[in-house]
Backbone as CSV, one residue per row, in Angstrom:
resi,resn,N_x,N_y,N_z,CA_x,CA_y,CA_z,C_x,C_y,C_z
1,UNK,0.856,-1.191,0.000,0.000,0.000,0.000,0.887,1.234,0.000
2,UNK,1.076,2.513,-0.823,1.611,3.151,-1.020,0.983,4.145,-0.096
3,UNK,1.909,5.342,0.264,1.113,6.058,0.984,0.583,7.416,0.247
4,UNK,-0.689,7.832,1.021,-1.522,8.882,0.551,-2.255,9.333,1.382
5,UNK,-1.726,10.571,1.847,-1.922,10.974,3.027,-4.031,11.347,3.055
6,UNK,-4.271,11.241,1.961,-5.235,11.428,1.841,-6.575,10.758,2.539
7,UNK,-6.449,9.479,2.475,-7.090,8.471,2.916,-6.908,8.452,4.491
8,UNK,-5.501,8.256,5.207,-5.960,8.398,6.817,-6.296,9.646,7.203
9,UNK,-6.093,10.854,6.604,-6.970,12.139,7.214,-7.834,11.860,6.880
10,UNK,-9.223,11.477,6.087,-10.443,11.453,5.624,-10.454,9.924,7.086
11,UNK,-9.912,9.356,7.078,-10.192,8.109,8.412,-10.639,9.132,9.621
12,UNK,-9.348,9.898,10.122,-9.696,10.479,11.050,-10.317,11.586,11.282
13,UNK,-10.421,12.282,10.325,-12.169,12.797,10.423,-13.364,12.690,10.818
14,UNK,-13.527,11.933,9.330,-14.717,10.755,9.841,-14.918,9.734,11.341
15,UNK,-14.029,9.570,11.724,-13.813,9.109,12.750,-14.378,10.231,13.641
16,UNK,-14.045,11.168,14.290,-14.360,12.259,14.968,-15.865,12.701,14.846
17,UNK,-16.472,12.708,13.251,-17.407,13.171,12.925,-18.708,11.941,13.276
18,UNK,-18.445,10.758,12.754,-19.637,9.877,13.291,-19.755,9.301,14.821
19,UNK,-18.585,9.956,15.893,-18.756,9.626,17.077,-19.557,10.913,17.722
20,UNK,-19.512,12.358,16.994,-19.802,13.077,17.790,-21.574,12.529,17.956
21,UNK,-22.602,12.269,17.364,-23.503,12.307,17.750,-24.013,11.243,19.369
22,UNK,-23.099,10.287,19.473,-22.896,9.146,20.438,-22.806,10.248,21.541
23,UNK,-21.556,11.279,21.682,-20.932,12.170,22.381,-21.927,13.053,22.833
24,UNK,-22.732,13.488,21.677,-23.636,14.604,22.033,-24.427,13.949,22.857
25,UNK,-25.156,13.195,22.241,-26.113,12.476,23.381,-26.031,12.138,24.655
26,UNK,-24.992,11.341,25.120,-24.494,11.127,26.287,-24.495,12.400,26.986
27,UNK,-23.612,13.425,26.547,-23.399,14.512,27.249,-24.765,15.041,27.701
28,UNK,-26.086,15.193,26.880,-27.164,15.759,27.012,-27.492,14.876,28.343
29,UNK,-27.097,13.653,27.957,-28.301,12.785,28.901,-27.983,12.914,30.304
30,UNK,-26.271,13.130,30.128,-25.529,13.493,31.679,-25.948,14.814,32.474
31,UNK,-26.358,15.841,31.569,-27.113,17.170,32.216,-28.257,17.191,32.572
32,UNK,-29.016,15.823,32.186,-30.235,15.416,32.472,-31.649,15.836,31.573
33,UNK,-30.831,15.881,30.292,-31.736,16.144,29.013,-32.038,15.070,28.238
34,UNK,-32.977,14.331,28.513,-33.013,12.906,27.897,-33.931,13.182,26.707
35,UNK,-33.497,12.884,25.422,-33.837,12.928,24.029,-35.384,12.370,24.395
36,UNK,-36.310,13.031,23.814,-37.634,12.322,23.812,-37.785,10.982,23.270
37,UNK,-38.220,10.281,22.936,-38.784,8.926,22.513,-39.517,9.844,21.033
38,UNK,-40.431,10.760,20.904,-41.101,11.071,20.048,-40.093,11.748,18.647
39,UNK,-39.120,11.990,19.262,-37.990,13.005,18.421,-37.681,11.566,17.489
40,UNK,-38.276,11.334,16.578,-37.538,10.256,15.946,-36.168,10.199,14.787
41,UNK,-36.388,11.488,14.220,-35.287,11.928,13.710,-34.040,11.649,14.172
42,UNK,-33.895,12.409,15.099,-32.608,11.963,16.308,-32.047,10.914,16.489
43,UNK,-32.949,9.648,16.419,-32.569,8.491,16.892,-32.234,7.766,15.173
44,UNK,-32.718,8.132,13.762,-32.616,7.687,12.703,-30.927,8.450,12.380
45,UNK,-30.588,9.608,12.822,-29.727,9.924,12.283,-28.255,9.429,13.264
46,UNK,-28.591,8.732,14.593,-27.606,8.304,15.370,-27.591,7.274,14.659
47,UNK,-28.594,6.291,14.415,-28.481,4.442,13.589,-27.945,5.131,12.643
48,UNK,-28.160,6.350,11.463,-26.809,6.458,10.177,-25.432,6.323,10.678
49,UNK,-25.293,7.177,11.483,-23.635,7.411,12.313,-23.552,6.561,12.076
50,UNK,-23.888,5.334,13.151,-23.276,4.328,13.870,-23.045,3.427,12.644
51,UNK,-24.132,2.915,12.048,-23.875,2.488,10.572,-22.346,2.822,10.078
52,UNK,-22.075,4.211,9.840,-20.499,4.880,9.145,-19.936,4.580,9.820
53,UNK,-20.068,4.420,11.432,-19.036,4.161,11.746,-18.232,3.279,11.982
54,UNK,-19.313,1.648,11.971,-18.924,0.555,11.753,-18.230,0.262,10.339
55,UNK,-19.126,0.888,9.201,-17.806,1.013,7.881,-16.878,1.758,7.835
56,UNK,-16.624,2.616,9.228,-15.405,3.631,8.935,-14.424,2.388,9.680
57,UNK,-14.343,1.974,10.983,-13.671,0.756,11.846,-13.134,-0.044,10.633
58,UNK,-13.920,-0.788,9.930,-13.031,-1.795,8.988,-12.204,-1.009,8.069
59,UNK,-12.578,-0.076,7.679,-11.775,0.971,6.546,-10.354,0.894,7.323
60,UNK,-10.337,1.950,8.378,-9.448,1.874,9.265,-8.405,0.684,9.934
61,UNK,-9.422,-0.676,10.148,-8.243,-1.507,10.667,-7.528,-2.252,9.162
62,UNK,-8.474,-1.896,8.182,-7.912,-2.584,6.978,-6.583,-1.593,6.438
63,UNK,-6.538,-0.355,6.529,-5.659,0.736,6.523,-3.912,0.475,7.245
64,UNK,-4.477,0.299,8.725,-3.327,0.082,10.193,-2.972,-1.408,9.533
65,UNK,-3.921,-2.489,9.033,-2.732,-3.682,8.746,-2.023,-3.920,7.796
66,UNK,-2.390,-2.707,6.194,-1.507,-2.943,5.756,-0.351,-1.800,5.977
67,UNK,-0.253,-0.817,7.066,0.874,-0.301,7.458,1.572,-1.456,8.049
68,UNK,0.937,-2.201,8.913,1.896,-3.167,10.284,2.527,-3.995,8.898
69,UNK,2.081,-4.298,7.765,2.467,-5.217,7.252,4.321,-4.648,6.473
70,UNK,4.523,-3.517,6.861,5.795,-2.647,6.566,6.315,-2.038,7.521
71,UNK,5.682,-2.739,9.033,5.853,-1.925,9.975,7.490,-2.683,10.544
72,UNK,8.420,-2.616,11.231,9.776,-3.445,11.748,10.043,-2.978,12.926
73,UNK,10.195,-3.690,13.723,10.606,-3.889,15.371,9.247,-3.391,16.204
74,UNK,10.071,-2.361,16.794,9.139,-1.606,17.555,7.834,-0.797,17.210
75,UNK,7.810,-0.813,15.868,7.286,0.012,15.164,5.720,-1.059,15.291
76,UNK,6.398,-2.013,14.595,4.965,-3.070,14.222,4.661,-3.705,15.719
77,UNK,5.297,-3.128,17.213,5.016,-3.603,18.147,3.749,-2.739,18.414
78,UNK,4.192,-1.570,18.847,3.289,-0.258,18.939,1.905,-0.305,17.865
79,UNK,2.084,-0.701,17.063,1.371,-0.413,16.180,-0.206,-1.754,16.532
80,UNK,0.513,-3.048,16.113,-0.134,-3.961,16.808,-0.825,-3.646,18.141
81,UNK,-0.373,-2.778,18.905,-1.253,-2.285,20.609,-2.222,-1.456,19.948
82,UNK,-2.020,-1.102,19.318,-2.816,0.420,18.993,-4.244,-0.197,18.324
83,UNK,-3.625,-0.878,17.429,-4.772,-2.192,16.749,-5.916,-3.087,17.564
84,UNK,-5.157,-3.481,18.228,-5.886,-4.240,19.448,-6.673,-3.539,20.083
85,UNK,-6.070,-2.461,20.534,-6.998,-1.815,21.459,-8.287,-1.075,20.787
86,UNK,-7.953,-0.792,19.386,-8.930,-0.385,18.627,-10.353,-1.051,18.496
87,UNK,-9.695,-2.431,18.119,-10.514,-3.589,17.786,-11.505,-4.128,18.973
88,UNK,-10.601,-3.855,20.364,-11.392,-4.189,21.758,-12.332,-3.030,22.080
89,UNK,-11.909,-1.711,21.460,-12.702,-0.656,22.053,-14.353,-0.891,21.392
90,UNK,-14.003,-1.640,20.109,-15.047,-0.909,19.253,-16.214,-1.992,19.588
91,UNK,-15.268,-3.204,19.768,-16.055,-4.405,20.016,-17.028,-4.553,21.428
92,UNK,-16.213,-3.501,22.680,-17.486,-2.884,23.530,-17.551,-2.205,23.277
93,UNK,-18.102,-1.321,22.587,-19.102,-0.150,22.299,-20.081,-0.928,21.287
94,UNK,-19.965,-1.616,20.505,-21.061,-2.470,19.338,-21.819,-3.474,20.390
95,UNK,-21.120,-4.347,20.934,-21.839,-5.739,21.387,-22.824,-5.334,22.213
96,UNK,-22.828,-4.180,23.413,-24.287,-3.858,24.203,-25.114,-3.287,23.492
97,UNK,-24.478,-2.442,22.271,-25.526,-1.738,21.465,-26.510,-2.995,20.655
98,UNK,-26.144,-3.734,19.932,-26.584,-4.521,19.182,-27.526,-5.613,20.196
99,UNK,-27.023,-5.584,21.180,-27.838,-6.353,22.246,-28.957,-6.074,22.641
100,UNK,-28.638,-4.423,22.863,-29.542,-3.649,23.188,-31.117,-3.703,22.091
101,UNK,-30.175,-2.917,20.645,-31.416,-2.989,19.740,-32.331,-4.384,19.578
102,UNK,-32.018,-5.497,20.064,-32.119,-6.899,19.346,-33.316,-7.486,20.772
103,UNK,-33.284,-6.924,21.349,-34.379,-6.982,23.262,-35.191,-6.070,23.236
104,UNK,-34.825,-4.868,22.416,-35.351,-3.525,22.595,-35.536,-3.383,24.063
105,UNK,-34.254,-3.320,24.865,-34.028,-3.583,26.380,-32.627,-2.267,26.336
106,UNK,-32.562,-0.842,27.056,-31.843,-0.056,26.813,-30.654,-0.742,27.927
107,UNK,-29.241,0.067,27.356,-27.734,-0.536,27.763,-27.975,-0.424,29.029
108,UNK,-28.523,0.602,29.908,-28.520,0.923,30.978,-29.017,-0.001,32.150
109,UNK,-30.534,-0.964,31.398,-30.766,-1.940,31.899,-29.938,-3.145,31.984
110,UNK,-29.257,-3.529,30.671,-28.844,-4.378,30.136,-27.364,-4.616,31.420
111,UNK,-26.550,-3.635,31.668,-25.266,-3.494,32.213,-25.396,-3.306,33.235
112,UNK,-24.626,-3.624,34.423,-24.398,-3.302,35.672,-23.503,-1.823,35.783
113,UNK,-23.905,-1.332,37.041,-23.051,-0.059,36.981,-21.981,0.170,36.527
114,UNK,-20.565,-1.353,37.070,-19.014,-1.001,36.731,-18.992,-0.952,35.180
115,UNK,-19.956,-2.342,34.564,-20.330,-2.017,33.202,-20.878,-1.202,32.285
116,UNK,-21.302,-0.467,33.018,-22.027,0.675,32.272,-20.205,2.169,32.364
117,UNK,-19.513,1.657,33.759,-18.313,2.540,33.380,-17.472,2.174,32.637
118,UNK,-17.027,0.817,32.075,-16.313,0.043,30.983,-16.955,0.721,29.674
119,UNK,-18.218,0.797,29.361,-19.009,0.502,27.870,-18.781,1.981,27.842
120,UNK,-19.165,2.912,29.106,-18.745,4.717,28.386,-17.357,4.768,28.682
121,UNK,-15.904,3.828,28.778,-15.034,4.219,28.598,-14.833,3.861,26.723
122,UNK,-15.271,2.323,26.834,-14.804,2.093,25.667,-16.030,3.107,24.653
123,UNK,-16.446,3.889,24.619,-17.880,4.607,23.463,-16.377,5.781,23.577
124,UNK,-15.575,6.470,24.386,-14.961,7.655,24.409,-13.694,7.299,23.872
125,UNK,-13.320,5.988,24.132,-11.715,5.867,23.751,-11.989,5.058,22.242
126,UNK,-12.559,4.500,21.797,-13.034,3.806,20.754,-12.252,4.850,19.634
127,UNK,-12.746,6.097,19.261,-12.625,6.711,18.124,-10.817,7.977,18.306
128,UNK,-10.604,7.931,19.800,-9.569,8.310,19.844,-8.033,7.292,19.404
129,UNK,-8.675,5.883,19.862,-7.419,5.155,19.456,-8.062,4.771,18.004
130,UNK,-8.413,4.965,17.463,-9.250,4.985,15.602,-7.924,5.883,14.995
131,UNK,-7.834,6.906,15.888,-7.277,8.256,15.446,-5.779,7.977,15.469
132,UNK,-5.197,7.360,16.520,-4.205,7.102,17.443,-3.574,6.283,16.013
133,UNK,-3.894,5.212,16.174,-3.350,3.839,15.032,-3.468,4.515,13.936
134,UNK,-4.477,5.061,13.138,-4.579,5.745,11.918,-3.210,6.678,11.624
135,UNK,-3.109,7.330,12.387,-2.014,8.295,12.335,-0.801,7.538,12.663
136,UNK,-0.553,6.757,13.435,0.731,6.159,13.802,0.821,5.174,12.233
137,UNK,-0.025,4.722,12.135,-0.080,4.062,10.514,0.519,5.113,9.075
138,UNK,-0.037,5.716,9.279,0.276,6.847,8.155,1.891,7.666,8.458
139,UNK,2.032,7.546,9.976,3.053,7.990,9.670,4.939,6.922,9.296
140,UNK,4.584,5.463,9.127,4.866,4.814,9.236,5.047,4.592,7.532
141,UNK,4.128,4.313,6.892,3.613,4.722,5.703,4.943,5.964,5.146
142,UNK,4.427,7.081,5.776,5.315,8.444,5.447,6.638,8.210,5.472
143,UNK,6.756,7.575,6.466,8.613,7.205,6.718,9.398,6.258,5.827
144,UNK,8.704,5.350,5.633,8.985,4.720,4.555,8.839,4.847,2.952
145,UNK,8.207,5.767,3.112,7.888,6.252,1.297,9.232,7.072,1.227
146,UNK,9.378,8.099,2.585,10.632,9.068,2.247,11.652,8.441,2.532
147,UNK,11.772,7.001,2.694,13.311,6.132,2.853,13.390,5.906,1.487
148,UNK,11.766,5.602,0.735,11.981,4.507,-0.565,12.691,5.710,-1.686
149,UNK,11.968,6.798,-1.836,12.212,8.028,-2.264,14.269,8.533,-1.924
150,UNK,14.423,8.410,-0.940,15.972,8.692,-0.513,16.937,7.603,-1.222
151,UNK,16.123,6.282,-1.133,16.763,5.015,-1.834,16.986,4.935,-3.171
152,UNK,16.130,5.328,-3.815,15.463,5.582,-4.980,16.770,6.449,-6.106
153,UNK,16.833,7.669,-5.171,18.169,8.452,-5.079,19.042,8.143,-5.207
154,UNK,19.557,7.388,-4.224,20.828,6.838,-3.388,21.325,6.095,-4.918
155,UNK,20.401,5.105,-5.327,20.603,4.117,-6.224,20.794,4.736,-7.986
156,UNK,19.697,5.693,-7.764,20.212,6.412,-9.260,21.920,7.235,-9.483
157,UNK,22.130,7.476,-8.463,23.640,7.986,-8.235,24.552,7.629,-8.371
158,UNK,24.278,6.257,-7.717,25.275,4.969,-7.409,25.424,4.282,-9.182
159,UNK,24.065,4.172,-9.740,24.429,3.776,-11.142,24.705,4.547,-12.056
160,UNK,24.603,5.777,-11.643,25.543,6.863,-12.549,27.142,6.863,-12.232
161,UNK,27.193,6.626,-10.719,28.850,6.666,-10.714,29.191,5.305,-11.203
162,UNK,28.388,4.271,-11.195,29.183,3.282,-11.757,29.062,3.160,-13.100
163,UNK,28.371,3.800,-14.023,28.794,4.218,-14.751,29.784,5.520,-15.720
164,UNK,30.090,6.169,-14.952,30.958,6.821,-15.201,32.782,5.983,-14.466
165,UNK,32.407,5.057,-13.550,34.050,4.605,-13.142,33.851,3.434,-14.319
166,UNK,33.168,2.693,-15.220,33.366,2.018,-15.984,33.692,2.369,-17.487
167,UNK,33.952,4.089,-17.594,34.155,4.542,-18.374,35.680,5.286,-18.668
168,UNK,35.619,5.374,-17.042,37.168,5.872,-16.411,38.012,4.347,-16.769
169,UNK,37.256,3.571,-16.133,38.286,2.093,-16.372,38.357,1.846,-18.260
170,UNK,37.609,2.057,-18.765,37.983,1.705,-20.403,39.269,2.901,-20.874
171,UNK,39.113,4.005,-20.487,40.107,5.460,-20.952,41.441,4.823,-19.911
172,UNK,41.345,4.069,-19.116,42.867,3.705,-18.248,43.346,2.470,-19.192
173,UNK,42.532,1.738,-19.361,42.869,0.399,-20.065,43.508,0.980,-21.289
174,UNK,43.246,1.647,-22.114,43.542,2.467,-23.295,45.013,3.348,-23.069
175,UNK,44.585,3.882,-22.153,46.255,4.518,-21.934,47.369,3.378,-21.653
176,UNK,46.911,2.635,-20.941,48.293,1.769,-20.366,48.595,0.336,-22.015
177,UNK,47.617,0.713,-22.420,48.287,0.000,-23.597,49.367,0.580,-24.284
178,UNK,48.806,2.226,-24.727,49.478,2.904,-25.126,50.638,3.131,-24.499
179,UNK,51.044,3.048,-23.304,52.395,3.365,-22.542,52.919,1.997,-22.574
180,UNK,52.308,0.775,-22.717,53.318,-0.199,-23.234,53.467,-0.292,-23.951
181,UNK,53.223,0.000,-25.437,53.437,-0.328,-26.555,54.973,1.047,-27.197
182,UNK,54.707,1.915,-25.926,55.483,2.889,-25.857,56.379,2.780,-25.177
183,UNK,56.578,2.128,-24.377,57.513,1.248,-23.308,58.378,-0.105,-24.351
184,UNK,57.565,-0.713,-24.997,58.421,-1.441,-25.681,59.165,-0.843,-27.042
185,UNK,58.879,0.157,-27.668,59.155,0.678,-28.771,60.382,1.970,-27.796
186,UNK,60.668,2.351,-26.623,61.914,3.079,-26.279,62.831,1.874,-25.504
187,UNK,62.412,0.742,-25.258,63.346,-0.707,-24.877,63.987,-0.664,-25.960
188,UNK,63.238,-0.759,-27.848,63.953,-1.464,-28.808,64.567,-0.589,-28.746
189,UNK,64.750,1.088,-28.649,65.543,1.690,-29.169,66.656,2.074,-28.274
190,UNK,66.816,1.431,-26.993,67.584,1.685,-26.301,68.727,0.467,-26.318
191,UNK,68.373,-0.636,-26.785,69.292,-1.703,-27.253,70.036,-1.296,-28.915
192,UNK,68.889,-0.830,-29.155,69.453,-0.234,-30.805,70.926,0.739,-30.545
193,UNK,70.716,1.670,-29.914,71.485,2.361,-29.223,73.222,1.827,-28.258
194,UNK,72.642,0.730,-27.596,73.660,-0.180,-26.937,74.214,-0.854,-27.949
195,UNK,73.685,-1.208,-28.780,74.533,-2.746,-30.090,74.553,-1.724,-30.672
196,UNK,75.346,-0.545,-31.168,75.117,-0.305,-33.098,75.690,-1.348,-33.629
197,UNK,74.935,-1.402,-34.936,75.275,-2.618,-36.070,76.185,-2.009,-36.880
198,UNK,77.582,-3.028,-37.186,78.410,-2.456,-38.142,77.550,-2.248,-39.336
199,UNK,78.150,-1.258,-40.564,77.592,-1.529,-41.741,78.667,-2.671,-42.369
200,UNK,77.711,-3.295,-43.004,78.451,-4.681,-44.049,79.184,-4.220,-45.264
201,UNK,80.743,-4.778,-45.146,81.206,-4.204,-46.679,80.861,-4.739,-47.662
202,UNK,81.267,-4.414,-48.922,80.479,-4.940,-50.200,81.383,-6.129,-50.098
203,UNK,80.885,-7.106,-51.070,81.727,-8.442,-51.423,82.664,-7.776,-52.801
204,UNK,83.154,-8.818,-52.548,84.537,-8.696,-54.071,83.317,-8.952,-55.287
205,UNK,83.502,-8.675,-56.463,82.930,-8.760,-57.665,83.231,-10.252,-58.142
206,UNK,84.680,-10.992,-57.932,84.860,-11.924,-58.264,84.482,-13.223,-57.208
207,UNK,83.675,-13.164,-56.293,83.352,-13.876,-54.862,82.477,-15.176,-55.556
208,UNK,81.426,-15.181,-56.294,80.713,-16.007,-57.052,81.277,-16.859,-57.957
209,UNK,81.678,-18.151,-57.314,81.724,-18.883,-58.091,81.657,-19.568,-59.500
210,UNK,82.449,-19.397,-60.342,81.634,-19.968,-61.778,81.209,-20.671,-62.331
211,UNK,80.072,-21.055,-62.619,79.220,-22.470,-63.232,79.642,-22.765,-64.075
212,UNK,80.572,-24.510,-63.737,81.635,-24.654,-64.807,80.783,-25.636,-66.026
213,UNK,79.646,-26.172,-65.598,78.695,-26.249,-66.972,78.460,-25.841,-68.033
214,UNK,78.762,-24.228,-67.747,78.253,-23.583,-69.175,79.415,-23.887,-70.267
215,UNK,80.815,-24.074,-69.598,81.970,-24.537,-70.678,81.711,-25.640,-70.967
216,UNK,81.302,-26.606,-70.662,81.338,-27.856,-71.133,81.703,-28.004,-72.723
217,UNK,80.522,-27.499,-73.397,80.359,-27.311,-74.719,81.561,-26.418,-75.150
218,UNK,81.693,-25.602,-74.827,83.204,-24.722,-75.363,84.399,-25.537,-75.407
219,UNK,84.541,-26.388,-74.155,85.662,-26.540,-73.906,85.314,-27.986,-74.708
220,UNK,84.683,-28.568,-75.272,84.797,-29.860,-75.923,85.056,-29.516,-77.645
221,UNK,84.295,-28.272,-77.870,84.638,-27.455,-78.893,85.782,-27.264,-79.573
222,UNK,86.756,-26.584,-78.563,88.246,-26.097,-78.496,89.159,-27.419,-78.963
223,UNK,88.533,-28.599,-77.967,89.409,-29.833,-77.835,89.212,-30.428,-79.515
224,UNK,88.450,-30.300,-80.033,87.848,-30.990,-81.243,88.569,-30.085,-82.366
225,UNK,88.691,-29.089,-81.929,89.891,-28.673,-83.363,91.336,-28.760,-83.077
226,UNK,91.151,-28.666,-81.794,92.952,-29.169,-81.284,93.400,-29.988,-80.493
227,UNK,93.253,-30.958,-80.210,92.796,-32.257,-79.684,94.574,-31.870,-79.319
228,UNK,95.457,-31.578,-79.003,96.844,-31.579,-78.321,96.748,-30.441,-77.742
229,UNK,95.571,-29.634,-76.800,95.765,-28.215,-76.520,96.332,-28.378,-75.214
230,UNK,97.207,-27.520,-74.260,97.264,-28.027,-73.115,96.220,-27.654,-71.922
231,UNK,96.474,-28.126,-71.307,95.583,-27.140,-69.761,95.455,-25.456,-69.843
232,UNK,96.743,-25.387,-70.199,97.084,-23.702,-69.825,96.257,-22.980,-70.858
233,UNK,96.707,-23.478,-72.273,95.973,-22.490,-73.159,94.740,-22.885,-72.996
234,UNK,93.707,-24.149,-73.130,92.934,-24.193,-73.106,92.001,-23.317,-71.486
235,UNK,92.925,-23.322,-70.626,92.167,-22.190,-69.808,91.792,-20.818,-69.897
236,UNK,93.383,-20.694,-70.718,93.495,-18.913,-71.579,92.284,-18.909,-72.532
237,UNK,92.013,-19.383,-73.522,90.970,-19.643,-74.473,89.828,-19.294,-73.698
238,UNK,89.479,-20.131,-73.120,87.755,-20.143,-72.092,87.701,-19.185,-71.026
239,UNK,89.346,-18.356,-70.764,89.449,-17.137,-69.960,88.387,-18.042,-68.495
240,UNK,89.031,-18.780,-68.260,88.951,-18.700,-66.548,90.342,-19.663,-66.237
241,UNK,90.259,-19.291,-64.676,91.486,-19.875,-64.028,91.805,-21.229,-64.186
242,UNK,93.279,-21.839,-63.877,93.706,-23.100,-64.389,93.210,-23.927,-63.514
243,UNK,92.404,-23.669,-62.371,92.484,-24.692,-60.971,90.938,-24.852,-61.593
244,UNK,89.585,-23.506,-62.074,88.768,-23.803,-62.364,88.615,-24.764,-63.833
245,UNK,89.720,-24.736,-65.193,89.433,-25.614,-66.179,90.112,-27.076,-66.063
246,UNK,90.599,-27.533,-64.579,91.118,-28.757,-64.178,89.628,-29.341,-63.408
247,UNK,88.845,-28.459,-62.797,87.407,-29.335,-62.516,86.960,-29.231,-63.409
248,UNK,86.971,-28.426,-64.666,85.565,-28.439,-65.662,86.257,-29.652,-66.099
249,UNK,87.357,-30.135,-67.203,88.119,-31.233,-67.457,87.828,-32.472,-66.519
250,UNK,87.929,-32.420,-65.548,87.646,-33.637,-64.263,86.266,-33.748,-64.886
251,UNK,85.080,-33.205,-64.733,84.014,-33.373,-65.134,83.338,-33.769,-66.053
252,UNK,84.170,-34.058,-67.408,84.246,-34.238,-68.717,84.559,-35.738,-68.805
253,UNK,85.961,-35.352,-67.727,86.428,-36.761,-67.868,85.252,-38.393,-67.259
254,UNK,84.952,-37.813,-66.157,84.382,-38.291,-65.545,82.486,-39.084,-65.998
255,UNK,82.650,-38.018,-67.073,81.034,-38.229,-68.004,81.661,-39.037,-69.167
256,UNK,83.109,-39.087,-69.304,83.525,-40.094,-70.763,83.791,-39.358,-71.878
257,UNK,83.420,-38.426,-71.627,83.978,-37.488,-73.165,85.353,-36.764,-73.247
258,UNK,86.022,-36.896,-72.085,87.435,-36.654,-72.995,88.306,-37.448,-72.196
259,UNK,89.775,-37.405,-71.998,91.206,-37.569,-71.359,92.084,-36.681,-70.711
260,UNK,92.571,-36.649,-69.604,93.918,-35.690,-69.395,95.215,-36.664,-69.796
261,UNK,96.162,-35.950,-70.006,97.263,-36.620,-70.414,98.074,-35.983,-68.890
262,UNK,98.374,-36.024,-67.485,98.366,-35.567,-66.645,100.315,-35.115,-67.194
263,UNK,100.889,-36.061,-67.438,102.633,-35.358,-67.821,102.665,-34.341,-68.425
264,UNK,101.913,-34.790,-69.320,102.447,-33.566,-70.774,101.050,-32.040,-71.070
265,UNK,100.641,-32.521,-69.909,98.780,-31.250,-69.625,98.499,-31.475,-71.272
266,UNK,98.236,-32.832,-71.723,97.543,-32.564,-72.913,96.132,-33.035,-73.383
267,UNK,95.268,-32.532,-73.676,94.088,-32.983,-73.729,93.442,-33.964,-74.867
268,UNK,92.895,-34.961,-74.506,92.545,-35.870,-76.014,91.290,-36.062,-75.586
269,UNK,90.671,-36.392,-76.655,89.247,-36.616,-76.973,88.896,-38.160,-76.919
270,UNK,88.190,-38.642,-76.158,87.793,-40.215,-76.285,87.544,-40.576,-74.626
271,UNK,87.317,-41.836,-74.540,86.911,-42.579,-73.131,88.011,-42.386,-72.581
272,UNK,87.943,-42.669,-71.009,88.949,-42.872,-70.258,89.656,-43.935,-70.407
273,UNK,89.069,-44.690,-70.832,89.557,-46.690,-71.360,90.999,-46.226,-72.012
C-alpha cells in the first residue's frame, strides 16, 4: 500500500465526525436532558452514524494492517497495541448496542453499573485510538515512502557513478596499452642504441663462383679442333682460371667425353679406357 496521506486524514475525520452524535447524546443525557422517545429523527440519524461508523472501523483496521504489514521492530510492536486496542474498544461499544437494539431492552438496563463505566469508557476511547493507530499508521507509511524516495536516489547515483568509473576504467585500459606499446618501442631503441650494427662491406665482384657447366660445350669445342691443346691455353681460351678448367676437365672426364694426359697437360678426346 503506497502512501496517501489522503485516505488516513479522511479516516480520522470521519472518525471524529460519526462519534460526535454518540458524544452529544451522552453529554445531554448526563445534564439530564433525555432525548424524547417522540424526536424520531434523532434516533434515525444516530443508527446512520453508527452504521459509518462501523464502515469507517473496517476501513481503518484494513488501513493500520496494511501499514503493520511494513511496519519493523518496535514500530509493528506499537502499532499492533494500537490495533488491538482499537478492535477491543469498538467491540465494547457495538456488542451492548446490538444487544440492546435486538431486546429492545436499553444498555442501561442491560449493564451493571461497573459495566455501564467500561461501555462509556470504551464509546470515548473507541474513536480516539481509531485516530491514534490511523495516524501512527500513516506515519509509518510516510517514513517509509521518504526512505523509498531517498533510496530511490541513493541508487540512481550509485548507477551513474558506476557508470561513469566504468568509463574511467575503459580510458585507463587504453592509456596503459598505449604506454606499453610505448615502453616497448623506447626498450627497442635503447638496445638499438647499446649494439650499433656495423655496416656490411660490399663483397669482391669476383666472390661467385663460376658455373663450370656452361663450358662444357666450349671446352669440348676447343678440344675438337685441337685435340693436343694443353691445360694452360685451353684455360686462356675459355678465360677462366687453371684450378677452375682442371674441374671443368675432371668433369668431362668423368662423363667419358674426354682424357687428361696428366705429364704432358695434354688434352685428347675419347673414353677414359
Amino acid at each position: 500500500m503506497e502512501d496517501n496521506s489522503i485516505v488516513p486524514d479522511f479516516i480520522k475525520v470521519a472518525a471524529v465526525v460519526t462519534a460526535m452524535p454518540r458524544w452529544v447524546l451522552a453529554l445531554l443525557a448526563a445534564d439530564g436532558f433525555a432525548v424524547p422517545v417522540s424526536w424520531v429523527w434523532v434516533h434515525a440519524v444516530s443508527a446512520v452514524f453508527g452504521a459509518a461508523m462501523t464502515i469507517l472501523e473496517g476501513i481503518a483496521v484494513a488501513y493500520i494492517l496494511g501499514a503493520m504489514v511494513r511496519a519493523q521492530g518496535k514500530q509493528a510492536a506499537w502499532l499492533g497495541s494500537l490495533t488491538l486496542g482499537t478492535c477491543i474498544a469498538f467491540v465494547g461499544v457495538l456488542a451492548p448496542s446490538i444487544y440492546s437494539r435486538v431486546t429492545g431492552v436499553s444498555v442501561g438496563t442491560i449493564l451493571s453499573s461497573p459495566a455501564i463505566w467500561g461501555w462509556s469508557v470504551c464509546v470515548a476511547s473507541s474513536t480516539m485510538l481509531t485516530v491514534a493507530a490511523v495516524g501512527y499508521a500513516q506515519a509509518i507509511l510516510s517514513g517509509n515512502a521518504q526512505w523509498s524516495f531517498v533510496a530511490s536516489q541513493w541508487q540512481s547515483k550509485a548507477q551513474e557513478l558506476e557508470t561513469k568509473l566504468q568509463e574511467t576504467q575503459f580510458v585507463v585500459e587504453q592509456k596503459n596499452s598505449e604506454m606499453t606499446s610505448l615502453n616497448s618501442e623506447l626498450v627497442e631503441a635503447k638496445l638499438q642504441l647499446a649494439q650499433p650494427t656495423m655496416p656490411q662491406l660490399p663483397k669482391p665482384a669476383n666472390d661467385k663462383k663460376p658455373n663450370r657447366s656452361q663450358y662444357y660445350d666450349k671446352v669440348l669445342e676447343i678440344v675438337r679442333v685441337n685435340p693436343s691443346i694443353t691445360v694452360k691455353a685451353l684455360a686462356e681460351s675459355v678465360q677462366v682460371s687453371r684450378p677452375t678448367m682442371y674441374n671443368i676437365l675432371s668433369d668431362l672426364e668423368v662423363a667419358g667425353r674426354l682424357r687428361i694426359n696428366g705429364h704432358k697437360e695434354v688434352v685428347e678426346i675419347g673414353d677414359k679406357s
